[in-house]
C-alpha positions in Angstrom: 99.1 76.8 84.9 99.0 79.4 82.1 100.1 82.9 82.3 96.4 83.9 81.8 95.2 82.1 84.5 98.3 82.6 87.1 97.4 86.5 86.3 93.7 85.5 86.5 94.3 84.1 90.3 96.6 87.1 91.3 93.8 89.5 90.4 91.3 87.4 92.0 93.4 87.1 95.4 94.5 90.2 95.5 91.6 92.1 94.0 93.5 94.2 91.4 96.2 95.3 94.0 93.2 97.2 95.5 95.1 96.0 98.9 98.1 97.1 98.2 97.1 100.6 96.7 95.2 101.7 99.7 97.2 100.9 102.5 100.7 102.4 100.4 98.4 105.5 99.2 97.2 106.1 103.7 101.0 105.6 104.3 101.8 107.9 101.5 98.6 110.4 103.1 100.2 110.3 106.8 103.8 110.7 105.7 102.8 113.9 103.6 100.4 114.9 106.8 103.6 114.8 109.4 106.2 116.5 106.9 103.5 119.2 106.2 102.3 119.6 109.9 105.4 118.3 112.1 108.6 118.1 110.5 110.2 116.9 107.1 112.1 114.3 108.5 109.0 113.1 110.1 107.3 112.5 106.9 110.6 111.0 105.5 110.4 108.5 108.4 107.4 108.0 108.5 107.2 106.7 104.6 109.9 105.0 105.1 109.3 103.0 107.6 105.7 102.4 107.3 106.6 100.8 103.3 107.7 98.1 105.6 104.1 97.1 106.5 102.7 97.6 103.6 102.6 93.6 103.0 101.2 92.6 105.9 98.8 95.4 105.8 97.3 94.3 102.1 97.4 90.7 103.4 95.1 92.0 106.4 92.8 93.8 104.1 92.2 91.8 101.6 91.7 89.1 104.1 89.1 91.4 105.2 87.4 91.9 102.4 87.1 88.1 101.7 90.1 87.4 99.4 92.6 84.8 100.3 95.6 87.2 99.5 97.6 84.2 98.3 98.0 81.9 95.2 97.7 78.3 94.8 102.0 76.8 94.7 101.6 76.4 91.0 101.4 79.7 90.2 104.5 81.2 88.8 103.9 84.5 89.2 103.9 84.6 93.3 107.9 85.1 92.9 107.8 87.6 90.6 105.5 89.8 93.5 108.5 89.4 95.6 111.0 90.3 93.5 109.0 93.7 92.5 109.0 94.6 96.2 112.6 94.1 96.7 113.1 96.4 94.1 112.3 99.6 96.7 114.2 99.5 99.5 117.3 99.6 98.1 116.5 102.2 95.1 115.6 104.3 98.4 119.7 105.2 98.7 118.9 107.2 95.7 116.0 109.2 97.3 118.0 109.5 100.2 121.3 111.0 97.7 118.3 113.4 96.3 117.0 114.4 99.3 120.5 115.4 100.3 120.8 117.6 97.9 117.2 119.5 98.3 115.2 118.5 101.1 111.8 118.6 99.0 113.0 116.2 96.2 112.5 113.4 99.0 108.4 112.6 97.8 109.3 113.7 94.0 112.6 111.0 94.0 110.2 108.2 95.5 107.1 108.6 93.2 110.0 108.3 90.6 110.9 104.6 92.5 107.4 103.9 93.8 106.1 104.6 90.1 109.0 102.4 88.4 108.5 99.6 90.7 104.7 99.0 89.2 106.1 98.2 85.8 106.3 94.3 86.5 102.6 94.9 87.9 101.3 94.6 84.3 103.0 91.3 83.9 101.9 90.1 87.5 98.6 91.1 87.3 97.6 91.1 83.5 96.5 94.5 84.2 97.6 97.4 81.9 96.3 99.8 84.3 99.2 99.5 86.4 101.3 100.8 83.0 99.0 104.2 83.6 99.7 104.5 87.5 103.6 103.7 86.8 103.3 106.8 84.2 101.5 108.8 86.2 103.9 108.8 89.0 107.2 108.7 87.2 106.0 112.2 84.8 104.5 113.5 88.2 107.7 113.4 90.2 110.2 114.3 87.3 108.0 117.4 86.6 107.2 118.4 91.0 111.2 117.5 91.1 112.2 119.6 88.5 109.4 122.5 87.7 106.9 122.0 91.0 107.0 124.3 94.1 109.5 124.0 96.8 106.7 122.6 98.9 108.0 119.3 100.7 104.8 117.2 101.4 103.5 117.7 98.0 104.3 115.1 96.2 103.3 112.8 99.0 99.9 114.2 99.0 99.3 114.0 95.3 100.9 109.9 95.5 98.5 109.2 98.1 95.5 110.8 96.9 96.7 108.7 93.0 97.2 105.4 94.5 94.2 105.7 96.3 92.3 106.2 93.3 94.2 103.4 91.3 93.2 101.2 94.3 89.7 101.8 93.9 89.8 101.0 89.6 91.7 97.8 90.2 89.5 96.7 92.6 86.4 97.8 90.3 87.9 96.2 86.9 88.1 93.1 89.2 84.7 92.8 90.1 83.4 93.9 86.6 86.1 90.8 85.3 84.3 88.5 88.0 80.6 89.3 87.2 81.1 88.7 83.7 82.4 85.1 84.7 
């Protein structure tokens, strides 16, 4: 299988990450809602541990929306997927040494990791639009981190309302891809 056509097959299955996107940007929306409205911690926790469903959650959705949110055994590029997710969890001890140090750098620090982490996205998906939303969210943090408002749960509300809205191009640039087919 070619690199074209194992990207070609992870679009397709997992309709431009529009999966993925969505159910990270409502976690990203209900861990900004609790830190603003309950407690920070409770936003903290609340990202935290709901990145742990995000997988199962896309595979549920895209399922839902028709797609079989999995790629034939030939295709190389399922690995790679793996490997980017890994990438989070641990980069997280360094949200957690930010946080530490001021409580509201805890959404700024992970749009930082969360952005970095979709770099291999262009490679996994062929899709340079995953270059943009990496951007996006590394300048966004580094600038609410260092110049924003002391306000704790607004970086989680700006990441949620962006990957909601990268969620929604992927999956339209897949469907545009697929008509043209």
């Amino acid at each position: 299988m070619t690199i074209d056509a194992a990207q070609r097959e992870m679009r397709s299955a997992f309709l431009g990450g529009f999966g993925g996107q969505f159910v990270a940007g409502l976690i990203w929306l209900v861990a900004a809602a609790l830190g603003s409205w309950f407690a920070p911690t409770y936003g903290m926790a609340a990202l935290f541990f709901g990145s742990m469903g995000i997988f199962p959650l896309t595979q549920f959705v895209v399922r839902l929306l028709g797609r079989p949110g999995a790629v034939s055994p030939t295709n190389g590029l399922w690995g790679l997927g793996a490997q980017t997710a890994f990438i989070v969890p641990p980069s997280f001890l360094l949200v957690g040494a930010a946080t530490l140090y001021q409580t509201h750098w805890f959404f700024p620090a992970a749009m930082i990791v969360v952005g970095v982490h979709y770099l291999p996205f262009i490679t996994l998906y062929g899709m340079r639009m995953f270059g943009a939303l990496a951007i996006v969210l590394v300048v966004a943090g580094a600038g609410l981190g260092l110049y924003g408002p002391p306000i704790f749960s607004l970086g989680g509300w700006v990441t949620g309302a962006v990957l909601l809205g990268f969620a929604f191009l992927g999956r339209y640039l897949v469907l545009q891809e697929e008509r043209q087919e």
